[in-house]
C-alpha positions as YAML, in Angstrom:
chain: A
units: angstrom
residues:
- id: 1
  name: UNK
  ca: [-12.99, -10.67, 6.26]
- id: 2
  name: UNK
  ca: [-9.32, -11.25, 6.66]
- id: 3
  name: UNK
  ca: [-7.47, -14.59, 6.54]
- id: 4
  name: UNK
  ca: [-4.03, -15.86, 7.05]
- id: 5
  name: UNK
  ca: [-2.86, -18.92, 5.98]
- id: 6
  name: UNK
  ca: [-0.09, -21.34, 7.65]
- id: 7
  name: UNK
  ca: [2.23, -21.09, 5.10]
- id: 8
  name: UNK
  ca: [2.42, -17.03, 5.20]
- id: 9
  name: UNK
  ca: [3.01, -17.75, 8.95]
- id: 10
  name: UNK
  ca: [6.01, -20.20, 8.15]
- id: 11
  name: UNK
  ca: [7.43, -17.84, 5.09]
- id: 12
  name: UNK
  ca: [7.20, -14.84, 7.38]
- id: 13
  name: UNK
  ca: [7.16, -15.05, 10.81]
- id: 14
  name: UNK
  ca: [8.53, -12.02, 11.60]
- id: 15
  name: UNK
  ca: [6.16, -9.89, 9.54]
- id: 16
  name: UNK
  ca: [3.25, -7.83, 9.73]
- id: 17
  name: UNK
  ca: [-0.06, -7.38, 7.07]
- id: 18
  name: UNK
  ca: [-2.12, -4.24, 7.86]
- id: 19
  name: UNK
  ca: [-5.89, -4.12, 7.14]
- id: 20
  name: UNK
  ca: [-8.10, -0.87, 6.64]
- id: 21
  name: UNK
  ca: [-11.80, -1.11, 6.18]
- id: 22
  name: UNK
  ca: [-13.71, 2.37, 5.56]
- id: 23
  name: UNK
  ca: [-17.66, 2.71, 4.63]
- id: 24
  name: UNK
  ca: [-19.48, 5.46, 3.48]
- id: 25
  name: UNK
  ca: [-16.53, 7.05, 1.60]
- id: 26
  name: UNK
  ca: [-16.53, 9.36, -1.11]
- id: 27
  name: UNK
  ca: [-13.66, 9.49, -4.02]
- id: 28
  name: UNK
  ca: [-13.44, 12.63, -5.66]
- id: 29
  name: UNK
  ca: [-10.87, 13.88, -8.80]
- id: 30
  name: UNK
  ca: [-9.87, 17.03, -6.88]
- id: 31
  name: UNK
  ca: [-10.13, 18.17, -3.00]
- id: 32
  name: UNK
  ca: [-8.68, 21.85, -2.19]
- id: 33
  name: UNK
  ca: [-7.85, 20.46, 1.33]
- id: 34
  name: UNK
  ca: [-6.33, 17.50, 0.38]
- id: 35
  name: UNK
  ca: [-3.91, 19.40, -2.08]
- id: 36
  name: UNK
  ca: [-2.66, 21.38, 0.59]
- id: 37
  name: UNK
  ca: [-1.59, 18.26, 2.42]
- id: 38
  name: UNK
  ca: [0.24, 17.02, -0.30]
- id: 39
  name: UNK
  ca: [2.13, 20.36, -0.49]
- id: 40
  name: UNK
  ca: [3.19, 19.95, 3.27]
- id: 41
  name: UNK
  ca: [4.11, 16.49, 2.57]
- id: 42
  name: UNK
  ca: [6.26, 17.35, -0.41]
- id: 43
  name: UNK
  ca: [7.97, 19.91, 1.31]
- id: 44
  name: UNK
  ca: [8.18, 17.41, 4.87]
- id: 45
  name: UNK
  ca: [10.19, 15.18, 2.23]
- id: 46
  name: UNK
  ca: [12.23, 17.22, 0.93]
- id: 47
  name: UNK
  ca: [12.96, 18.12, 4.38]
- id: 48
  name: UNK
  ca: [13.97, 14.94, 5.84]
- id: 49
  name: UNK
  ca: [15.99, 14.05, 2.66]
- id: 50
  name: UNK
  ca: [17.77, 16.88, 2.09]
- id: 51
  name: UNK
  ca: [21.62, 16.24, 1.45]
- id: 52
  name: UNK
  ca: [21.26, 12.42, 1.30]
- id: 53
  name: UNK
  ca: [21.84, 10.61, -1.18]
- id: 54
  name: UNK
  ca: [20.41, 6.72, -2.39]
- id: 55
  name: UNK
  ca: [22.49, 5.12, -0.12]
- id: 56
  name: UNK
  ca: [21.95, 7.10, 2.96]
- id: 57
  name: UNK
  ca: [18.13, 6.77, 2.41]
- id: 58
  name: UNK
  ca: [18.79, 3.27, 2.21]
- id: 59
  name: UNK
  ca: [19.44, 2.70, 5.75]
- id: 60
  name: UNK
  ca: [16.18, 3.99, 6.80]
- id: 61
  name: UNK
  ca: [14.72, 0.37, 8.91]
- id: 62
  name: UNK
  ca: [11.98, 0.40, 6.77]
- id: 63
  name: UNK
  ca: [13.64, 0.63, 3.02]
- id: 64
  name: UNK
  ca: [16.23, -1.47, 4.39]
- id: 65
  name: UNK
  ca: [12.89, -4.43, 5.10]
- id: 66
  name: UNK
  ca: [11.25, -3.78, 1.86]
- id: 67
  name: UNK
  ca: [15.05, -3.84, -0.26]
- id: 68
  name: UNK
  ca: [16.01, -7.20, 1.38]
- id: 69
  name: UNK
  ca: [12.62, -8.32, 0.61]
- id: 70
  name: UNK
  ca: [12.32, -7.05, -3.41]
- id: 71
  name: UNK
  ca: [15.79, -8.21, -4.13]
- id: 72
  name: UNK
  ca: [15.27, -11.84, -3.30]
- id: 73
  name: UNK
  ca: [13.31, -11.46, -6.53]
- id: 74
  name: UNK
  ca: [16.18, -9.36, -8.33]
- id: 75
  name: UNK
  ca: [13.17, -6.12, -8.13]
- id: 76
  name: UNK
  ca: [13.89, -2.60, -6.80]
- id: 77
  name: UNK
  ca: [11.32, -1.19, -4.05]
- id: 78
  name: UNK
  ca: [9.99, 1.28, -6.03]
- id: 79
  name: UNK
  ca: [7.88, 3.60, -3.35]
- id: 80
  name: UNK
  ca: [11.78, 4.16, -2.47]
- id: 81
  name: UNK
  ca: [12.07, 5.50, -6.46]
- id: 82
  name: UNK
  ca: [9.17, 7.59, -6.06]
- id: 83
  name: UNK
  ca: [10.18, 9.58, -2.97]
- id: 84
  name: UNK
  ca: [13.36, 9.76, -4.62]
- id: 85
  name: UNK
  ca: [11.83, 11.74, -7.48]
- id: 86
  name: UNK
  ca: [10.16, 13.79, -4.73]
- id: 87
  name: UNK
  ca: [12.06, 14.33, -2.00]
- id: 88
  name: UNK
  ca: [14.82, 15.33, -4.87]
- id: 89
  name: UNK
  ca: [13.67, 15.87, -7.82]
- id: 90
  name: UNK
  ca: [11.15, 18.24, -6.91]
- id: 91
  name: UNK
  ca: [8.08, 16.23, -8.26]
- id: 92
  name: UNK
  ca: [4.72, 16.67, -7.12]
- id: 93
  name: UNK
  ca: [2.69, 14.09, -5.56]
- id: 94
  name: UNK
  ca: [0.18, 13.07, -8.48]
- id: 95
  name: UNK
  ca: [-3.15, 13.68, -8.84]
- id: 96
  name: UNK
  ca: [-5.14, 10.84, -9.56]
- id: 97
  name: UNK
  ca: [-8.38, 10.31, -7.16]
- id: 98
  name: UNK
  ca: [-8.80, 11.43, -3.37]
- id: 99
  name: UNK
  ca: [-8.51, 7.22, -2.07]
- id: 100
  name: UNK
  ca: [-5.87, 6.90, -4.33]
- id: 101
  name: UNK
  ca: [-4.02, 9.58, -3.33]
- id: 102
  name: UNK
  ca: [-4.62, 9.43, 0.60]
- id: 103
  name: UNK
  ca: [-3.28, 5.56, 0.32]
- id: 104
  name: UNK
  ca: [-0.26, 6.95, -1.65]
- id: 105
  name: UNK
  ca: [0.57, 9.67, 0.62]
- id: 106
  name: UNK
  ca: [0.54, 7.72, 3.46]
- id: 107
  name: UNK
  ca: [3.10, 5.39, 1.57]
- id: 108
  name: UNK
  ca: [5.45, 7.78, 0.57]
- id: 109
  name: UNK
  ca: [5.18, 9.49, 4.32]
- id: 110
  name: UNK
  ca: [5.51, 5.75, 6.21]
- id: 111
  name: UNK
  ca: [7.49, 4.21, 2.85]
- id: 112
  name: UNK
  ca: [5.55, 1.14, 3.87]
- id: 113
  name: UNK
  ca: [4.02, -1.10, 0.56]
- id: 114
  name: UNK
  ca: [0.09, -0.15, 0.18]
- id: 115
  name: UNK
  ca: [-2.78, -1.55, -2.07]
- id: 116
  name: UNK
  ca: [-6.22, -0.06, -2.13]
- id: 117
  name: UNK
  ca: [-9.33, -1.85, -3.19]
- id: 118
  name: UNK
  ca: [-13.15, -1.42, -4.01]
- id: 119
  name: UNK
  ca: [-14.40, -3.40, -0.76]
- id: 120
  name: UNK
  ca: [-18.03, -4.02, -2.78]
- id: 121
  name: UNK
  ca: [-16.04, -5.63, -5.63]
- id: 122
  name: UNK
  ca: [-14.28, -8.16, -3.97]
- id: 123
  name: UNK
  ca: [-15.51, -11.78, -3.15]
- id: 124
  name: UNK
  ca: [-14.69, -11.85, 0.94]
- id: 125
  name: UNK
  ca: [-12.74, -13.26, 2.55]
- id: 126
  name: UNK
  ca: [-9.41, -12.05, 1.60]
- id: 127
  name: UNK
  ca: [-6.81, -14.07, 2.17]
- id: 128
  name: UNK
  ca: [-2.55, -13.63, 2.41]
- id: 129
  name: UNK
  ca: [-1.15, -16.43, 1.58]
- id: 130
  name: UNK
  ca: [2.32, -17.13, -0.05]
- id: 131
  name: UNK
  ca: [2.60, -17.43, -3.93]
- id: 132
  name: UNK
  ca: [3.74, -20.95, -5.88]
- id: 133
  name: UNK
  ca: [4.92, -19.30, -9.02]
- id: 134
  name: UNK
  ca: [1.84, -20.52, -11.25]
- id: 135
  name: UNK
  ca: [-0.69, -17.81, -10.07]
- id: 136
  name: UNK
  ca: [-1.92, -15.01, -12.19]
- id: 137
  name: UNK
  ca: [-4.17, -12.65, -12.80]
- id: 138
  name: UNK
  ca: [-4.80, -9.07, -14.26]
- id: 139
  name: UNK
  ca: [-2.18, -6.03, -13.68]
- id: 140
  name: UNK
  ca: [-3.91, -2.04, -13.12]
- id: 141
  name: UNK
  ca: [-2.53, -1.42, -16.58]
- id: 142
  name: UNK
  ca: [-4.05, -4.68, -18.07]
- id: 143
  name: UNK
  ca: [-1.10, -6.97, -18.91]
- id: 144
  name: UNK
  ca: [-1.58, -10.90, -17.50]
- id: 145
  name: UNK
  ca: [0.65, -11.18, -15.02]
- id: 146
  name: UNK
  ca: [2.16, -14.84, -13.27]
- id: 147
  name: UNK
  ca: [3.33, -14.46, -9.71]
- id: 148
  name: UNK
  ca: [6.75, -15.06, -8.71]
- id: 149
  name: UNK
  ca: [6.76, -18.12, -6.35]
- id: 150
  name: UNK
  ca: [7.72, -17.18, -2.35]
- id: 151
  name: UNK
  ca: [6.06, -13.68, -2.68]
- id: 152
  name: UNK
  ca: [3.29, -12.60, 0.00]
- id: 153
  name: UNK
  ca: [-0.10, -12.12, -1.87]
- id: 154
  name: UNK
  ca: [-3.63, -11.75, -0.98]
- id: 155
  name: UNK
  ca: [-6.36, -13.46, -2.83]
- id: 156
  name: UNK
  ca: [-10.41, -13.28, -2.59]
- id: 157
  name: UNK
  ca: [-12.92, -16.13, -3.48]
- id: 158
  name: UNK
  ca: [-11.94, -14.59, -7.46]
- id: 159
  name: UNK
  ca: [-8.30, -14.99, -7.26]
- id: 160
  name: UNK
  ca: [-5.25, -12.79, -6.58]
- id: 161
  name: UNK
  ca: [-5.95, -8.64, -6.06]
- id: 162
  name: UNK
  ca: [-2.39, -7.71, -5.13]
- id: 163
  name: UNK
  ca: [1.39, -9.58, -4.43]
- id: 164
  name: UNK
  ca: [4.23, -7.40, -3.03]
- id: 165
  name: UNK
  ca: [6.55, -7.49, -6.24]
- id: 166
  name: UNK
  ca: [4.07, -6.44, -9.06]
- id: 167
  name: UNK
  ca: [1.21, -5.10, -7.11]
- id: 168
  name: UNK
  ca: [-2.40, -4.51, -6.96]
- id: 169
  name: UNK
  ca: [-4.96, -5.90, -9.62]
- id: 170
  name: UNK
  ca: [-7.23, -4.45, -12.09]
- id: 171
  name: UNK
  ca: [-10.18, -6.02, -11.17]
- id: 172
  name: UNK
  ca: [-11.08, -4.53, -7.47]
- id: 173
  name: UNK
  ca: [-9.15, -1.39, -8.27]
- id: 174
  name: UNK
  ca: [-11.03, 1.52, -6.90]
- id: 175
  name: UNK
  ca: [-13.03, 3.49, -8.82]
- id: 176
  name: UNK
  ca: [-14.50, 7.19, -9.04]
- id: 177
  name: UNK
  ca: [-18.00, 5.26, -7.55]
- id: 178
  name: UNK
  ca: [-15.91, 3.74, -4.88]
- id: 179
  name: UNK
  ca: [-18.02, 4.14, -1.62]
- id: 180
  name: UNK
  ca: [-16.01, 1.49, 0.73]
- id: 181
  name: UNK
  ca: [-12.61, 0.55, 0.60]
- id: 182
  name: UNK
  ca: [-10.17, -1.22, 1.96]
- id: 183
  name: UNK
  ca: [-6.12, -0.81, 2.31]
- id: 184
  name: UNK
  ca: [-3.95, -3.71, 2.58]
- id: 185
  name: UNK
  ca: [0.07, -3.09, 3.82]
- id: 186
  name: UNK
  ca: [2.29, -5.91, 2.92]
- id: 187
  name: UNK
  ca: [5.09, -5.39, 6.30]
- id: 188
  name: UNK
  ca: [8.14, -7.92, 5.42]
- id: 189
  name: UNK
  ca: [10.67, -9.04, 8.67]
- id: 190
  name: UNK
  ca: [12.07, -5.95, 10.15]
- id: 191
  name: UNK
  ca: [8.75, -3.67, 10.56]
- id: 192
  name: UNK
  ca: [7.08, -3.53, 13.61]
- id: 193
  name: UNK
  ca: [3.21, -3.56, 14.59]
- id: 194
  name: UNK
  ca: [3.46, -0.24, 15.74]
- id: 195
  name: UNK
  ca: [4.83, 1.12, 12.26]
- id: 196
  name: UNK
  ca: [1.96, -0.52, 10.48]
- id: 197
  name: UNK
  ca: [-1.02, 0.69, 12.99]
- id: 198
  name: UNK
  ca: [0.08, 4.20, 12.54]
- id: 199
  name: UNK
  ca: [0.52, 3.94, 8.87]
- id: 200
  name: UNK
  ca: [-3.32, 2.71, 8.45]
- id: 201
  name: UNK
  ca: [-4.36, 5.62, 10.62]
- id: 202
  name: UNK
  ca: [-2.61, 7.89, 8.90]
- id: 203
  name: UNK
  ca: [-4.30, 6.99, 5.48]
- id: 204
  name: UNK
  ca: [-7.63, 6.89, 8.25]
- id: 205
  name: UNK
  ca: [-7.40, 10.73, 8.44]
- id: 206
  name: UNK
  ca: [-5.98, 11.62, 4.97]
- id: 207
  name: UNK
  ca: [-9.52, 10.03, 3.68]
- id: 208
  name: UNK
  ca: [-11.53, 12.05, 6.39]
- id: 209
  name: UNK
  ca: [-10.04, 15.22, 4.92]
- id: 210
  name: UNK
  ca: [-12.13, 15.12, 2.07]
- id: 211
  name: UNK
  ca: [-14.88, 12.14, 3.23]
- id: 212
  name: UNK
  ca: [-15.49, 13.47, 7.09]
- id: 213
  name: UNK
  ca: [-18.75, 11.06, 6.89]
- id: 214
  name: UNK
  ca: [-16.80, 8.14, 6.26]
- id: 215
  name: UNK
  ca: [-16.06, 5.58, 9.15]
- id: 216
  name: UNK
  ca: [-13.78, 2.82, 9.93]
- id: 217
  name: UNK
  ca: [-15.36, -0.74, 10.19]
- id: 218
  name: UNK
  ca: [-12.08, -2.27, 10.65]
- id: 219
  name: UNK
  ca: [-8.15, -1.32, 11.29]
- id: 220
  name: UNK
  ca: [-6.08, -3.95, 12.46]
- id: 221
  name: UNK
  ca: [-2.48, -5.71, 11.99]
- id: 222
  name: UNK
  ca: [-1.80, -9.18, 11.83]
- id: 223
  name: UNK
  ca: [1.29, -11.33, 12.37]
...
């Protein structure tokens, strides 16, 4: 299901890809439960944040892995941007779908770089490889988009569904008639296993919140 080239290995030897398999899951516009976890989170945030400002959060180990990593390619993390706009702005998480938001909870809670696909729209294996520069393929919002070359992507028998600078594609995205999925975590130098295998288990429950039924075929991390 999930492959790894030799060149990944050589690029990034010190990092870490996360893997998330769930079947028989359900992907509703609204769950009562599920909103009330966002409103902890939110407020957990805020919390934790609270008198900092960009700089401080900035030395958090894990924005400090995914900054050296986005500004190689002159980019700014922007899961850090988003909790910024939570944690002090007072935004609310948004509402999109349950999957989307369990996967995007989990990111903002971990801060670690998460893409979600329809597993029953994808041509297996996946594969993370690392990108040439002449790669492209099709953004969520539609526009054609070439890869930057050195980036960590992940392909399928298709072509790319997600790279760590512009991420996931348009074509496996998940859907409201999603019933398995799968959530990939890109994990640059500087992030352990440890971070990543409690980061997938953490989306694990926010999913079983609203999809109790579902279960996990695979969770695993790879280096």
């Amino acid at each position: 299901m999930f492959e790894i080239t030799s060149a990944w290995k050589s690029a990034f030897p010190e990092a870490h890809a996360g893997v998330l398999v769930m079947r028989d899951v359900v992907n509703p516009a609204h769950h009562a439960e599920l909103e009330e976890r966002k409103k902890e989170l939110e407020e957990q945030l805020r919390s934790q944040f609270a008198g900092q400002d960009r700089a401080a959060m900035s030395n958090h180990p894990v924005l400090q892995a995914y900054n050296a990593h986005y500004r190689r390619f002159k980019k700014s993390y922007h899961v850090q941007l988003q909790l910024e706009s939570i944690a002090w702005k007072g935004k609310p998480i948004p509402s999109v779908a349950a999957l989307v938001e369990a996967m995007f909870m989990a990111e903002l809670k971990n801060m670690l770089l998460t893409a979600g696909h329809d597993l029953d729209s994808l041509q297996l294996p996946l594969t993370l490889d690392v990108s040439k520069g002449d790669e492209s393929y099709i953004l969520l919002r539609g526009d054609d988009q070439t890869l930057k070359a050195g980036d960590m992507m992940i392909s399928d028998g298709m072509g790319v569904v997600s790279n760590v600078i512009y991420g996931p594609d348009r074509r496996t995205q998940i859907t409201d008639g999603t019933r398995n999925v799968i959530f990939t975590v890109y994990a640059p130098a500087g992030i352990n296993e440890q971070t990543v295998e409690q980061h997938l288990r953490d989306i694990k429950d926010y999913v079983l919140v609203f999809a109790p039924q579902a279960r996990v075929e695979l969770l695993k991390v790879y280096g």
